[in-house]
N, C-alpha and C positions, 0 to 999 in steps of 0.2 A: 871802269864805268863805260858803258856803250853809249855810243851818241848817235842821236837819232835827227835826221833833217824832217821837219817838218813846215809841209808849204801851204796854208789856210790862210785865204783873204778877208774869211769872217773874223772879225780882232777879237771879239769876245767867243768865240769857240776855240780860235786858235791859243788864244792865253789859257783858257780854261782848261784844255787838252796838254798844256804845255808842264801849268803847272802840277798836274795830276800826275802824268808821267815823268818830274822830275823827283815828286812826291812817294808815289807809289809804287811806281818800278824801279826807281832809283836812276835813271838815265838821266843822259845829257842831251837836252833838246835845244836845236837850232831853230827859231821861229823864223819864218819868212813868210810874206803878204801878197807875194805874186809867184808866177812862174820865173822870169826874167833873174829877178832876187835867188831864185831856189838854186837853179844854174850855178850862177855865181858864188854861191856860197859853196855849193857841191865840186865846184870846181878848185875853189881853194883849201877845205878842209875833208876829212878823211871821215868816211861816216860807215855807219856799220846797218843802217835802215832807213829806208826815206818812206816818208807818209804824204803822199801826193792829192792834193785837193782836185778833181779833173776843172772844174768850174773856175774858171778863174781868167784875170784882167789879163791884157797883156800876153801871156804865156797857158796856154790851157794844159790842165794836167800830163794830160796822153800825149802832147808834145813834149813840155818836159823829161817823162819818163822816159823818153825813144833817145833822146840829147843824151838823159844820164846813162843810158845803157850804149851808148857811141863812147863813153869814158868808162865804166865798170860794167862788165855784164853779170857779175857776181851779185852785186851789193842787193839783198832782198828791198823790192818796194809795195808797199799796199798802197791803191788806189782807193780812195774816199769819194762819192758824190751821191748827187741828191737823186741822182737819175739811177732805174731800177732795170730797165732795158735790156734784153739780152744780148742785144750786138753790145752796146757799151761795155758789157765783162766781156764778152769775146774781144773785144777790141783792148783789155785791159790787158789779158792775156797774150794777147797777139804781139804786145807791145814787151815782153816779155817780164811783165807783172808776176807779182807771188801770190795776192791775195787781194781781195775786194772787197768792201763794205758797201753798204751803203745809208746814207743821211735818212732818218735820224737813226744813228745805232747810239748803244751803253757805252760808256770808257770802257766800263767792265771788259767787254767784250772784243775793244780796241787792244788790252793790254793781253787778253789771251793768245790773240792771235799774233801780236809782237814777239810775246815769249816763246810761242811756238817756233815760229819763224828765226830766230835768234837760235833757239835750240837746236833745230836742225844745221842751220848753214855751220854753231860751234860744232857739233858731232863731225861732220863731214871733213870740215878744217883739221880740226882736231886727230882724226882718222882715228878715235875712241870705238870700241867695240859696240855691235849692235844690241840692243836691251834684249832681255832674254827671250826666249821663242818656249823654252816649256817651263811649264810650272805647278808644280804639288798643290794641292788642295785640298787638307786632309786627305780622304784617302783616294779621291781623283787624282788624276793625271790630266792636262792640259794641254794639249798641242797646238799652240797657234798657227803654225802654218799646213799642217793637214783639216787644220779646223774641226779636232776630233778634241773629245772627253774621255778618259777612260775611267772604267769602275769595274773593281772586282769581273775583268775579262768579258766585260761589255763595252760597246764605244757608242756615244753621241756623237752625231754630225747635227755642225752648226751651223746657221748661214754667216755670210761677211762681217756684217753689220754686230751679230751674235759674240761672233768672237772678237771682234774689236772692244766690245765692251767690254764682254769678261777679259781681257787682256788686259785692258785699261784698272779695273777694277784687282786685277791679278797687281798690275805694280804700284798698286797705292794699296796694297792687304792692311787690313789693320788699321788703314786710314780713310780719311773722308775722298770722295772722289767728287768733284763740285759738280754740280747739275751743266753749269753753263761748261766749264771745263768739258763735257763729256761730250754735250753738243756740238762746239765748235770743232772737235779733236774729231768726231764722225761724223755730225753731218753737216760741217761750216757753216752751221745759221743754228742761233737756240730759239728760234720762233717756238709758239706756241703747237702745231700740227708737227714738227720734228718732238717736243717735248713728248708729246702722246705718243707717237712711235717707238720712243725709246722706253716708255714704262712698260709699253707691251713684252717688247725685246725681256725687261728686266722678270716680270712676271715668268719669261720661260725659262730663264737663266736659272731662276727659285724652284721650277721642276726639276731642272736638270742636276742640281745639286741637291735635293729632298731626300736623298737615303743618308747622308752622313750629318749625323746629329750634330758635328760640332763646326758643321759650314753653314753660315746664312746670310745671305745680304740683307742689309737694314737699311731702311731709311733713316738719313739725319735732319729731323725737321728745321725747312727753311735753309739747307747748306745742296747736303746729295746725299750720296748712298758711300755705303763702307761694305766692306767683302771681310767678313769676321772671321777668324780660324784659330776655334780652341784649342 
């Protein structure tokens, strides 16, 4: 079970957060009310993610996060607050941050980006093989890092964006690929204006695969899309 330090001085966000993520992602979460507290707790116990409130009494986030990173410069942390700013994520960054939200977001969207962030730092520890770079597609061919399509001795060129989906969509074949999952994974925020972007993106994907009668993406209403291959 991964344990996760979590530092929110609001008591009913921070329990509500706490108990969701011990609920839903299965984690062990350390709640703490201030900076000062966060420290100390991180100082004594071994954690695998910290979720850092910037806002706060006593100890403000982006201090904390510089303190924790003077003991682990490993251990991934997202930065939470209510400020929207662009020096504050630079500044979150700066501080050698992994990710950023900001107040009010989804849990939903809290736990995608945890699991992201957990997945990569497990791969890299792990020193596990990279996911795969080409992929069949009925009778396509795939390339994600030339960002090409092949068909019957024709090639599509995609943009970045393009082939990150169909990639995405390439490792969950057969399965659902969740709307917000897709969002956070390219374009780190599932607003509504990203949302519309990516349908677009989706629409051209449905051209570029229209000769082979047994490729289609579908929408799954209310969930996402699925990449189907009879």
């Amino acid at each position: 079970m991964k344990k996760i330090l979590l530092v929110e001085d609001d008591p009913n966000l921070g329990l509500l957060l706490q108990d969701y993520l011990q609920i839903k992602g299965n984690f062990d979460v350390v709640l703490c009310a201030d900076g000062e507290e966060g420290l100390a707790a991180f100082a004594k116990q071994t954690f695998d993610l910290c979720i850092l409130d910037v806002m706060m009494p006593k100890k403000d986030g982006f201090t904390l996060g510089a303190e924790i990173r003077k003991i682990d410069q490993r251990v991934p942390i997202i930065f939470a607050t209510a400020k929207s700013m662009m020096e504050d994520k630079a500044a979150a960054y700066d501080l050698g941050g992994d990710d950023y939200i900001t107040k009010p977001f989804r849990i939903e969207e809290l736990l995608l980006r945890i699991n992201a962030l957990l997945k990569r730092v497990s791969s890299a520890q792990a020193g596990q093989e990279e996911e795969p770079k080409q992929f069949e597609i009925g009778n396509y061919t795939f390339d994600y890092t030339t960002q090409l399509i092949h068909f019957n001795g024709s090639q599509q060129k995609l943009s970045t964006k393009e082939a990150e989906l169909l990639r995405l969509l390439c490792l969950k074949k057969n399965s659902v690929l969740t709307r917000e999952e897709a969002l956070i994974s390219i374009w780190h925020d599932d607003n509504y204006f990203n949302g519309r972007s990516m349908d677009v993106f989706l629409s051209k994907l449905r051209k570029y695969l229209k000769e082979d009668a047994k490729v289609e993406i579908i929408n799954v209403h209310g969930k996402g899309y699925k990449l189907v291959v009879n």
